[in-house]
C-alpha positions as CSV (number, residue, x, y, z in Angstrom):
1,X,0.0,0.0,0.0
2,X,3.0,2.7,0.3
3,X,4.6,1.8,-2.7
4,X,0.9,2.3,-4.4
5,X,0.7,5.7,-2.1
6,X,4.0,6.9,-3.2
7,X,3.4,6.0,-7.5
8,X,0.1,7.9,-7.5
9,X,1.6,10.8,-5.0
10,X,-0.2,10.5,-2.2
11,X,0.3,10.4,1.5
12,X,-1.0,8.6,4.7
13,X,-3.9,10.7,4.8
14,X,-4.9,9.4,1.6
15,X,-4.3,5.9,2.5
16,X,-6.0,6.2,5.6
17,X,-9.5,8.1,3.9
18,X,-9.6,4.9,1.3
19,X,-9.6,2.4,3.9
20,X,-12.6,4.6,5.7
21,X,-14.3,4.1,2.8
22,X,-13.3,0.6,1.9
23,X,-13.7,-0.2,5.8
24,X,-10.1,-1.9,5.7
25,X,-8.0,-1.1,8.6
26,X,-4.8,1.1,8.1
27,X,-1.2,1.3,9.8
28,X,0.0,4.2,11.6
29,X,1.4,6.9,10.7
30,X,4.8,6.5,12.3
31,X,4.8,3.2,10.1
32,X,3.8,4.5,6.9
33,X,6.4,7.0,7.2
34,X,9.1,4.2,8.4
35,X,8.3,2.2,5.0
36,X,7.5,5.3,3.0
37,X,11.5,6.2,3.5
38,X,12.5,2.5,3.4
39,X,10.9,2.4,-0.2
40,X,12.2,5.6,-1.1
41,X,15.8,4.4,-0.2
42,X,15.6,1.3,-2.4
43,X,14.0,3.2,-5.3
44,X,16.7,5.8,-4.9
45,X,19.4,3.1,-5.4
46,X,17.3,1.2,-8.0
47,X,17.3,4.2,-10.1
48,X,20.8,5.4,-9.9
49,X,22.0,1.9,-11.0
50,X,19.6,2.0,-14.0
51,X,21.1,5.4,-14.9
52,X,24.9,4.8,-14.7
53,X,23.5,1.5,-17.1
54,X,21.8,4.2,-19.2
55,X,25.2,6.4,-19.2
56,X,27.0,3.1,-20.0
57,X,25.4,2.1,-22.7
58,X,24.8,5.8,-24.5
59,X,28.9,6.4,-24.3
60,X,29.2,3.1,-26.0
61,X,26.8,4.1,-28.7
62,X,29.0,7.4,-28.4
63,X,32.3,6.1,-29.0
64,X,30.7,3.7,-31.9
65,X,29.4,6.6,-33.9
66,X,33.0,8.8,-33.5
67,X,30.8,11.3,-31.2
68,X,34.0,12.0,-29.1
69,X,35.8,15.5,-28.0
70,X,39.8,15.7,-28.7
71,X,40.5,14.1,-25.7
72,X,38.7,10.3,-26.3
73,X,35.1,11.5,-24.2
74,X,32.1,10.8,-25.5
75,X,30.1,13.4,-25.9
76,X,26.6,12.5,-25.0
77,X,23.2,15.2,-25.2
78,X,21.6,16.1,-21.9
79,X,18.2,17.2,-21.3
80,X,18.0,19.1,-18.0
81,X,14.8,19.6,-17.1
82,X,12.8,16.9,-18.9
83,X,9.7,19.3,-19.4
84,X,7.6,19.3,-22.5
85,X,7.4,22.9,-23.5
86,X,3.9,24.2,-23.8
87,X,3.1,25.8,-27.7
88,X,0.2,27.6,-28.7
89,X,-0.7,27.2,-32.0
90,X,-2.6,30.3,-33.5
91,X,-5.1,29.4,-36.3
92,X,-5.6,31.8,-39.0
């Protein structure tokens, strides 16, 4: 149920208003918040090893394709923020 919480971004509160209405008991605070930051740990470390794979593999592809500065480093893009820019398109 705190993995579930934490996907959607939601809280105890949350958690503890569906299982008023689904009339299922629900654990304390204090232990939501003890698994909550056990999860977050683990997903933490989960994605940082998926992203120095990622990193991995892109240099590879990098070197492959000669996209290298003077010194041997592949040069790789970088999106910073990851945010889809808003357009409006004007109709005439």
């Amino acid at each position: 149920m705190v993995t579930a919480a934490i996907n959607i971004g939601q809280g105890h509160a949350q958690l503890e208003e569906l299982g008023a209405i689904i009339n299922m008991p629900v654990m304390s605070n204090s232990k939501y918040q003890l698994l909550h930051n056990d999860i977050s740990t683990y997903m933490n470390e989960l994605s940082w090893e998926d992203m120095e794979l990622a990193d991995k593999e892109k240099a590879k592809i990098a070197i492959e394709n000669n996209d290298v500065d003077a010194e041997g480093r592949p040069m790789i893009a970088v999106i910073a923020d990851g945010a889809w820019s808003k357009r409006l398109y004007c109709w005439s």
